[in-house]
Biopython code that builds the backbone (N, CA, C, O; Angstrom):
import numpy as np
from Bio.PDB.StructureBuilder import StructureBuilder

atoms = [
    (1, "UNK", "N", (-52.888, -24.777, -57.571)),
    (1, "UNK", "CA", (-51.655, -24.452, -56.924)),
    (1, "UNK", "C", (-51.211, -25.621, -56.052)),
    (1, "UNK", "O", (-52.073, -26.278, -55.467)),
    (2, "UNK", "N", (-49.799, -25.950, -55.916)),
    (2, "UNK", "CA", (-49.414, -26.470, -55.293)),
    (2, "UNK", "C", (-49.036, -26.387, -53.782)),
    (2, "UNK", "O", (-48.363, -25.459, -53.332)),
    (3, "UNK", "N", (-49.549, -27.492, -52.977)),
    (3, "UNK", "CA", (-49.190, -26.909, -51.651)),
    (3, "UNK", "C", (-48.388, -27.479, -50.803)),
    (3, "UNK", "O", (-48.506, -28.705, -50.796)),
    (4, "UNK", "N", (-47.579, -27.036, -50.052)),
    (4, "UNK", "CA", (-45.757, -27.588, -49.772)),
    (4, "UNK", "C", (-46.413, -28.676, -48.399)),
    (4, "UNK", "O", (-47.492, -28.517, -47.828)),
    (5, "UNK", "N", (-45.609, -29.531, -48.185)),
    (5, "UNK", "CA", (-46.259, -30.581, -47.434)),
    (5, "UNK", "C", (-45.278, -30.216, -45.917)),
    (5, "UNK", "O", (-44.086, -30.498, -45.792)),
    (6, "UNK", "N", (-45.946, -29.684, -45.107)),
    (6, "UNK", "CA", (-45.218, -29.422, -44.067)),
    (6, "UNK", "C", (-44.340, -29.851, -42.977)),
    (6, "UNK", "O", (-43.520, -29.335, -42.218)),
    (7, "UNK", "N", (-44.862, -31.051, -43.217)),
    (7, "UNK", "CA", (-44.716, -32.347, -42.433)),
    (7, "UNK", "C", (-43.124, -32.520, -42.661)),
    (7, "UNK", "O", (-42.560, -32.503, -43.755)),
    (8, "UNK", "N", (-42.382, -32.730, -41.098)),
    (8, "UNK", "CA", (-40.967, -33.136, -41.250)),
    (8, "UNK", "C", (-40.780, -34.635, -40.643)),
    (8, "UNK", "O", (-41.074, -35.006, -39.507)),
    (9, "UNK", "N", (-40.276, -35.311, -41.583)),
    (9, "UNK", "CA", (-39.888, -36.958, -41.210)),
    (9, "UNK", "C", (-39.329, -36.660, -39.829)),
    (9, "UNK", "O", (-38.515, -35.761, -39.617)),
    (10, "UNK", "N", (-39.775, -37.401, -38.990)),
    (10, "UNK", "CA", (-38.838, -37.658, -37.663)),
    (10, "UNK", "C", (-38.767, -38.847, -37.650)),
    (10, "UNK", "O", (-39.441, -39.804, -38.031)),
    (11, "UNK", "N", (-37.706, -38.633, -37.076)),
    (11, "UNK", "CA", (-36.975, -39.943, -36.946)),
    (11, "UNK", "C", (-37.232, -41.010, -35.597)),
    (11, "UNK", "O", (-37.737, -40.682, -34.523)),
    (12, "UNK", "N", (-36.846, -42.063, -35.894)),
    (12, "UNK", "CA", (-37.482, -43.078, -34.990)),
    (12, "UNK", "C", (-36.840, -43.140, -33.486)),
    (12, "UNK", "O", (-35.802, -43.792, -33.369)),
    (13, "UNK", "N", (-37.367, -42.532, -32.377)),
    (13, "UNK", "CA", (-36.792, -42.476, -31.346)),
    (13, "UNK", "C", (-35.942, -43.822, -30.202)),
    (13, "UNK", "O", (-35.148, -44.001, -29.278)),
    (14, "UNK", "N", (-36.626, -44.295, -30.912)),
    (14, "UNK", "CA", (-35.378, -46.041, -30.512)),
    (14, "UNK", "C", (-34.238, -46.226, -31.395)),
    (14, "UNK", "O", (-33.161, -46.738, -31.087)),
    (15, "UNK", "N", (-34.602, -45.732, -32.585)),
    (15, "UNK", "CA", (-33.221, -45.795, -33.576)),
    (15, "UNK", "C", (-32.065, -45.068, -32.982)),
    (15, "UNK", "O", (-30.904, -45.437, -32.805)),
    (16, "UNK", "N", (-32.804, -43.692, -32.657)),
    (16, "UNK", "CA", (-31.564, -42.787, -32.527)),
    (16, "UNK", "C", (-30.945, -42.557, -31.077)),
    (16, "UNK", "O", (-29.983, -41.860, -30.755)),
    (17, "UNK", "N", (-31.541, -43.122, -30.524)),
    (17, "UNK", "CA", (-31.043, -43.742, -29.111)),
    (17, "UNK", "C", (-30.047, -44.828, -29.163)),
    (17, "UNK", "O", (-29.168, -44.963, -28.312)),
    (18, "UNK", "N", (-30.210, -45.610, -30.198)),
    (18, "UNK", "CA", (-29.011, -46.515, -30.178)),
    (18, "UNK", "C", (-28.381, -46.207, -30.902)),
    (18, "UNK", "O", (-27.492, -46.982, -31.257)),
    (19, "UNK", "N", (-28.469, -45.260, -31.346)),
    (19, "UNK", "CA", (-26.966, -44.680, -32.312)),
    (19, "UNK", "C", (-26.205, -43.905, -31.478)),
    (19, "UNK", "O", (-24.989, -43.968, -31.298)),
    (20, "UNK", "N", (-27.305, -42.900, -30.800)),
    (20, "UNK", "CA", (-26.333, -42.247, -29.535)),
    (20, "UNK", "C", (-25.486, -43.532, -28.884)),
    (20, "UNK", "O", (-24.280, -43.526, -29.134)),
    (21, "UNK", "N", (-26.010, -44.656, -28.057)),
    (21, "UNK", "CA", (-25.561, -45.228, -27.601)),
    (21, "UNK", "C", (-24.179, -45.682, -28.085)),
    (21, "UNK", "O", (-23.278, -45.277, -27.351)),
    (22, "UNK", "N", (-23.722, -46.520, -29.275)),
    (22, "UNK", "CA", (-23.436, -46.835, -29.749)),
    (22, "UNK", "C", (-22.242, -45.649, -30.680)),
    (22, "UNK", "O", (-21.432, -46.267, -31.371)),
    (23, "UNK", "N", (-22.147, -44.562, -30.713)),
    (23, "UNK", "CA", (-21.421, -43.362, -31.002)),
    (23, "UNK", "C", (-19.777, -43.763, -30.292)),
    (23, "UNK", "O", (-18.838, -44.334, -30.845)),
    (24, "UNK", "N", (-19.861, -43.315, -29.132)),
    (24, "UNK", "CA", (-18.637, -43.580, -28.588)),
    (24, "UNK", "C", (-17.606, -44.619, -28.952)),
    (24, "UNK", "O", (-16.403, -44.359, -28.982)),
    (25, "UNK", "N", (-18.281, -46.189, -29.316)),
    (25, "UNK", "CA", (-17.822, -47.387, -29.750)),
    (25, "UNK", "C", (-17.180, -47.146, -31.577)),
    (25, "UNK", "O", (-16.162, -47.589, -32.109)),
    (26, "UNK", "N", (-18.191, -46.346, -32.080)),
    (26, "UNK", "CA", (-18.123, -45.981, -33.465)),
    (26, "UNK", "C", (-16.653, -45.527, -33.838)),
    (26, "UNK", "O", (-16.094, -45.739, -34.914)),
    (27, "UNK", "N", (-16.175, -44.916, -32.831)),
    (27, "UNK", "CA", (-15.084, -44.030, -32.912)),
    (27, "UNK", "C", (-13.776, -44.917, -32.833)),
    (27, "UNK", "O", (-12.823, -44.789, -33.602)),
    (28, "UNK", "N", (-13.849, -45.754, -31.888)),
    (28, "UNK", "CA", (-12.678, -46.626, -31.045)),
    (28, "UNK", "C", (-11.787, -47.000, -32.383)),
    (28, "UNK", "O", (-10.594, -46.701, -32.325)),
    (29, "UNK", "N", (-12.283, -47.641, -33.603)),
    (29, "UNK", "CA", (-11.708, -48.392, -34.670)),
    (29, "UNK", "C", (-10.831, -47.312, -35.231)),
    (29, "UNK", "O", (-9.624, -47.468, -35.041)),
    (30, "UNK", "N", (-11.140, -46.460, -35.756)),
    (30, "UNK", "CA", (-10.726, -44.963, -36.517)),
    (30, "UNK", "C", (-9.621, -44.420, -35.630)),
    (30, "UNK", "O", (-8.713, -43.845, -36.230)),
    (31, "UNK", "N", (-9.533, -44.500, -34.278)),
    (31, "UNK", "CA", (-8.521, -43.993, -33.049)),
    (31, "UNK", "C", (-7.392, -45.434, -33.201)),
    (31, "UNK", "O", (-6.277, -45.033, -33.533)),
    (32, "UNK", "N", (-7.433, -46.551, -33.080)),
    (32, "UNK", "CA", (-6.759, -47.351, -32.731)),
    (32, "UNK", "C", (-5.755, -47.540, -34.538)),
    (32, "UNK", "O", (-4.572, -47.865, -34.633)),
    (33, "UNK", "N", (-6.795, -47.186, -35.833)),
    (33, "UNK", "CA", (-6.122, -46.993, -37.223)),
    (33, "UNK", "C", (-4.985, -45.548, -37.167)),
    (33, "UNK", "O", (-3.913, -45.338, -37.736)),
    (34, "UNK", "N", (-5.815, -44.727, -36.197)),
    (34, "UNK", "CA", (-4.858, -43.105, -36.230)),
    (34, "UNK", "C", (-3.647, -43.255, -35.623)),
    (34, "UNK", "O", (-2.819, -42.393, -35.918)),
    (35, "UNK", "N", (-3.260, -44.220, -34.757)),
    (35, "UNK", "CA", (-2.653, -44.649, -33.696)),
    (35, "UNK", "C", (-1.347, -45.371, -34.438)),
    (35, "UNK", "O", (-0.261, -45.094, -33.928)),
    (36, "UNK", "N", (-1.336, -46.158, -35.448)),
    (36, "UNK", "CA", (-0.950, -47.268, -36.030)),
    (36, "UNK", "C", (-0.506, -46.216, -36.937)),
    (36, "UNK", "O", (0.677, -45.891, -36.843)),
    (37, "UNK", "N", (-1.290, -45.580, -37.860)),
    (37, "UNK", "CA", (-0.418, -44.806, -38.897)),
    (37, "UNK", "C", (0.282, -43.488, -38.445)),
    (37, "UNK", "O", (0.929, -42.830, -39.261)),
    (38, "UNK", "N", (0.146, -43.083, -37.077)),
    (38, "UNK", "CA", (0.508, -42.161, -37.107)),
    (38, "UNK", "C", (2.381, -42.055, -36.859)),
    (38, "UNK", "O", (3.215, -41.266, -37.304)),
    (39, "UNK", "N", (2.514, -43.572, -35.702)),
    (39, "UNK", "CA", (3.950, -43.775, -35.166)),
    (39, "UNK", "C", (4.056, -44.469, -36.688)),
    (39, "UNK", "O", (5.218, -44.453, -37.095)),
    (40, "UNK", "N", (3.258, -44.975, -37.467)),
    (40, "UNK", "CA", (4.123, -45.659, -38.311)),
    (40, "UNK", "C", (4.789, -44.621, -39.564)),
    (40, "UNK", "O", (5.793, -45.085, -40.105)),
    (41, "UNK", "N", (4.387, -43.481, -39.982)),
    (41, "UNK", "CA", (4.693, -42.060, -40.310)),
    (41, "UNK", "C", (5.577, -41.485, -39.457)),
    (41, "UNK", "O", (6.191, -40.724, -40.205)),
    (42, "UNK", "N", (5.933, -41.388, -38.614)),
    (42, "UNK", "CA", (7.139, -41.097, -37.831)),
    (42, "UNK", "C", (8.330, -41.554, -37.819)),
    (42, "UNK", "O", (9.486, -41.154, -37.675)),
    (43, "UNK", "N", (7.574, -42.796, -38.065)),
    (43, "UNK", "CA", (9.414, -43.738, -38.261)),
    (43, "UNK", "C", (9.625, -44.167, -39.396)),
    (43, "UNK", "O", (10.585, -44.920, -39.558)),
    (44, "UNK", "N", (8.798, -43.812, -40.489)),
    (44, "UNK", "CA", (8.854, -43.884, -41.896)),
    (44, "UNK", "C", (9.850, -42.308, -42.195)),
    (44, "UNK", "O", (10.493, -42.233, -43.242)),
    (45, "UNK", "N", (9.876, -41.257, -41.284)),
    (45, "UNK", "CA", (10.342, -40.049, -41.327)),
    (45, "UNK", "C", (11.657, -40.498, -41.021)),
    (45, "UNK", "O", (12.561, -40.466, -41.856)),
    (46, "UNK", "N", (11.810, -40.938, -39.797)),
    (46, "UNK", "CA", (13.091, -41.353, -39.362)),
    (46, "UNK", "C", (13.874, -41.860, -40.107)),
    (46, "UNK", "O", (15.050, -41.495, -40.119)),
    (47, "UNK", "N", (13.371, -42.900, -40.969)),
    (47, "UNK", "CA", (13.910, -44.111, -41.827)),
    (47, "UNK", "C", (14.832, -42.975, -42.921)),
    (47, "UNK", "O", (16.017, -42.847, -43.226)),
    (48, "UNK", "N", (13.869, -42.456, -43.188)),
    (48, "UNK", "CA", (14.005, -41.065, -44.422)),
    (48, "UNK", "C", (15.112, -40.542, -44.003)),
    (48, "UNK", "O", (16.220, -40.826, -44.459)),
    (49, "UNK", "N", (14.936, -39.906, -43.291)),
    (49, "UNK", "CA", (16.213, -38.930, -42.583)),
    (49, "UNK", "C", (17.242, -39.740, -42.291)),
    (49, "UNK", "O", (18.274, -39.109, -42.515)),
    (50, "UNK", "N", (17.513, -40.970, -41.852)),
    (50, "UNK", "CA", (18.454, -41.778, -41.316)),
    (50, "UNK", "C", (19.077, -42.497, -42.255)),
    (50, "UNK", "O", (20.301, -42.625, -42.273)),
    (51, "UNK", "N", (18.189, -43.090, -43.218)),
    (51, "UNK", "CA", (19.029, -43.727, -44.195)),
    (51, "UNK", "C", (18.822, -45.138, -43.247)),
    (51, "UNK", "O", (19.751, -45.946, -43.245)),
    (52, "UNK", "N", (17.465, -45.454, -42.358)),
    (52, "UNK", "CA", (17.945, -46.837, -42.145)),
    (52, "UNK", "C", (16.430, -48.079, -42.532)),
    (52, "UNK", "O", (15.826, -48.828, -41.764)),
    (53, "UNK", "N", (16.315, -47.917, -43.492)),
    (53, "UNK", "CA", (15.138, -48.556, -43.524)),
    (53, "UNK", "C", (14.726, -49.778, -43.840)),
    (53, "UNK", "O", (15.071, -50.176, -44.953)),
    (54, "UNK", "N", (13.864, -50.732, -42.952)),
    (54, "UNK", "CA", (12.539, -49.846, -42.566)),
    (54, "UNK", "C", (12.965, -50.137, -41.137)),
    (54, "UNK", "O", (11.946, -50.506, -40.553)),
    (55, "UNK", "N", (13.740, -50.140, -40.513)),
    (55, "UNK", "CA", (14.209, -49.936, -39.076)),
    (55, "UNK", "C", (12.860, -49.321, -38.154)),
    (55, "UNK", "O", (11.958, -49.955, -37.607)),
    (56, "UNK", "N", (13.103, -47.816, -38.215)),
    (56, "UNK", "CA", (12.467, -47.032, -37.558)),
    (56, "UNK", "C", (10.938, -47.262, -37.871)),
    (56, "UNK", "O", (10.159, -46.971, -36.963)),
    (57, "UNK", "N", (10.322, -47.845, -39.277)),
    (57, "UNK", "CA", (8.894, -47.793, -39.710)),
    (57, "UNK", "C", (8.711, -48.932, -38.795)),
    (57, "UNK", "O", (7.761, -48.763, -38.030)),
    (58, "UNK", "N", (9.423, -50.180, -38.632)),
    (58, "UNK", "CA", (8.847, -51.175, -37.840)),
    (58, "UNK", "C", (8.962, -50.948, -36.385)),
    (58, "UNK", "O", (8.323, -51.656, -35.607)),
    (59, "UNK", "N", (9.500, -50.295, -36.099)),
    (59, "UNK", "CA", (9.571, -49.704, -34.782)),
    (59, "UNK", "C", (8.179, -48.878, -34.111)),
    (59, "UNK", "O", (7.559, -48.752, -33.054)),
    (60, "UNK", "N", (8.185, -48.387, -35.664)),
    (60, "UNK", "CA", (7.251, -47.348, -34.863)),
    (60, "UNK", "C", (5.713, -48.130, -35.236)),
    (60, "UNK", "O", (4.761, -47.935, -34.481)),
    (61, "UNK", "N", (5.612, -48.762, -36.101)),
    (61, "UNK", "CA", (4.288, -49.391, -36.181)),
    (61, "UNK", "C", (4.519, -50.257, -35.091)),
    (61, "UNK", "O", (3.506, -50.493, -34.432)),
    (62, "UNK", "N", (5.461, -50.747, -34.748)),
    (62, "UNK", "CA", (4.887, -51.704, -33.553)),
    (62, "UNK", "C", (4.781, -50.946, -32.715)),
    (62, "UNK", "O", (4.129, -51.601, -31.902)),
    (63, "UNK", "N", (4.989, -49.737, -32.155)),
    (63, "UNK", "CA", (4.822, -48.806, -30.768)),
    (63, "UNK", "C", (3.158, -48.303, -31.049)),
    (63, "UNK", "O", (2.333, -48.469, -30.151)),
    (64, "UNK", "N", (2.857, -47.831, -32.053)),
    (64, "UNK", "CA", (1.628, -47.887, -32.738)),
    (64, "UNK", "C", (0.731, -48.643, -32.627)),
    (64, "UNK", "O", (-0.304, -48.016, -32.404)),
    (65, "UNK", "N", (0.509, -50.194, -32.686)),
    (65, "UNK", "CA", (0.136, -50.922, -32.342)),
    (65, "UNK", "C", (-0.214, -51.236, -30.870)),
    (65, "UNK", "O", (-1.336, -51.590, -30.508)),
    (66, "UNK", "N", (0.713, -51.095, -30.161)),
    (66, "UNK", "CA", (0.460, -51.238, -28.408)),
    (66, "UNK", "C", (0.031, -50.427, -28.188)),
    (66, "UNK", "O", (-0.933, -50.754, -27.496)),
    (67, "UNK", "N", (0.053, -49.221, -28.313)),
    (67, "UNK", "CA", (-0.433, -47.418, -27.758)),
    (67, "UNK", "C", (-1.807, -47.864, -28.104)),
    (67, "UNK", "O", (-2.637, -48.242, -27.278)),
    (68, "UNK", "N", (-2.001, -47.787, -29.510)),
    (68, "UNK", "CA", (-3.447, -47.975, -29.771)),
    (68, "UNK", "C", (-4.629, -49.118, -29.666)),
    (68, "UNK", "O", (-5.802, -49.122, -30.038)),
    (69, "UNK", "N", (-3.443, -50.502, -28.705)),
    (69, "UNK", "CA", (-4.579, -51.251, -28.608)),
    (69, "UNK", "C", (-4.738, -51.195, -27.069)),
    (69, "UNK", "O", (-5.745, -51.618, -26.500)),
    (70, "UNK", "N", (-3.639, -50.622, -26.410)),
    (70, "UNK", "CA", (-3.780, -50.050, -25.197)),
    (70, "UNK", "C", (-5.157, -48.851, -24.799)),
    (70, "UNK", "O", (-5.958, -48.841, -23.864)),
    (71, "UNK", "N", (-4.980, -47.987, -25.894)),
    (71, "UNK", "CA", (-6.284, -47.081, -25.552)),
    (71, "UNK", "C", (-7.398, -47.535, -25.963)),
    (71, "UNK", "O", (-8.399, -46.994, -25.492)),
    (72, "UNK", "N", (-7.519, -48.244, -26.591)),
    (72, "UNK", "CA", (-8.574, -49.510, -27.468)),
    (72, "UNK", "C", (-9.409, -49.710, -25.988)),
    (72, "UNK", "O", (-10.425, -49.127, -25.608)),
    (73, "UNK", "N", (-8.451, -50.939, -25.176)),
    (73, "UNK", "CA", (-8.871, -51.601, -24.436)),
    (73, "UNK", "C", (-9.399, -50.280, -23.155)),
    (73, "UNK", "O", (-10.482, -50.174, -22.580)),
    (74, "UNK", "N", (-8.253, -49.488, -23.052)),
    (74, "UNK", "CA", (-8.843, -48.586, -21.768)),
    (74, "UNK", "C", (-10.316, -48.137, -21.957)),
    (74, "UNK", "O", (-11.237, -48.232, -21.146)),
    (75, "UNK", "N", (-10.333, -47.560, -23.377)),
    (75, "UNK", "CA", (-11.072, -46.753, -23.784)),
    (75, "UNK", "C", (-12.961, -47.924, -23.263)),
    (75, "UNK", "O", (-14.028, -47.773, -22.667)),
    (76, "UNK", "N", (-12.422, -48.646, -23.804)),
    (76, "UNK", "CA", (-13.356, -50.013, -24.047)),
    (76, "UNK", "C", (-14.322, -50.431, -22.551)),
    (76, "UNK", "O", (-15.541, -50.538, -22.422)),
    (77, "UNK", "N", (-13.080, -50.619, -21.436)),
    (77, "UNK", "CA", (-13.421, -50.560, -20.013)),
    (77, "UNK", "C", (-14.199, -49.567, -19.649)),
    (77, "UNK", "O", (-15.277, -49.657, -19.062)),
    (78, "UNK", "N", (-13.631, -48.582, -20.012)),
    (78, "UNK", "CA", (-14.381, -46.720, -19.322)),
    (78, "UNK", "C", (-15.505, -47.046, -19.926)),
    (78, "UNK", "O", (-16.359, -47.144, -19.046)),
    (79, "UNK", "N", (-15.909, -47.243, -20.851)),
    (79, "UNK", "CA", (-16.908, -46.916, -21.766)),
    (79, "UNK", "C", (-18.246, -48.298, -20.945)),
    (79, "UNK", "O", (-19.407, -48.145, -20.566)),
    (80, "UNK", "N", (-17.369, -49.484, -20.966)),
    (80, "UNK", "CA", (-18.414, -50.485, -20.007)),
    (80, "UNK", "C", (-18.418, -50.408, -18.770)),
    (80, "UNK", "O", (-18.579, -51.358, -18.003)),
    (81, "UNK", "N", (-18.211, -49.064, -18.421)),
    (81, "UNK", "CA", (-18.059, -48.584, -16.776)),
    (81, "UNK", "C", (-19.338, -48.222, -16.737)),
    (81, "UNK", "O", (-20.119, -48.665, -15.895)),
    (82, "UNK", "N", (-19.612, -47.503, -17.520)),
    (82, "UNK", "CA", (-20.528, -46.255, -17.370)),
    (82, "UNK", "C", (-22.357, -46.898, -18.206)),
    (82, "UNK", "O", (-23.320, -46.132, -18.246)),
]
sb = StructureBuilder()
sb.init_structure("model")
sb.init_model(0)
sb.init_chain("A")
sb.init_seg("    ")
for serial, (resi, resn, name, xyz) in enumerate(atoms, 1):
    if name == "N":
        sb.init_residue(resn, " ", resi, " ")
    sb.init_atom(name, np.array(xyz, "f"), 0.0, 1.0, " ", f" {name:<3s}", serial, name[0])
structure = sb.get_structure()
């Protein structure tokens, strides 16, 4: 008979300490991309509706751009606060 091996891999407690660590930072890139497409979808809407394009898309990706490298950087400070 076979007998089930009970034993559960754990994981390496320095590894996963710096992944915790390192979590918060993980995120920043994905927020500052959400940021960028999101005004730039807004004024891609505008453009749509307005008939003026890409007016409003460059508008809004560039507002996109500052918002999100604005919270980039805040985010960035807080984070080397602590």
């Amino acid at each position: 008979m076979l007998e089930k091996n009970n034993r559960t891999p754990r994981a390496n407690s320095t590894g996963s300490s710096v992944v915790r660590q390192l979590a918060p930072y993980m995120v920043l890139g994905s927020q500052l991309a959400a940021s960028v497409l999101l005004f730039g979808a807004v004024g891609w809407f505008i453009d749509e509706a307005m008939q003026t394009t890409p007016l409003y898309l460059a508008i809004g990706l560039s507002l996109g751009s500052v918002a999100g490298i604005v919270h980039f950087l805040r985010s960035v400070q807080r984070l080397g606060n602590k």
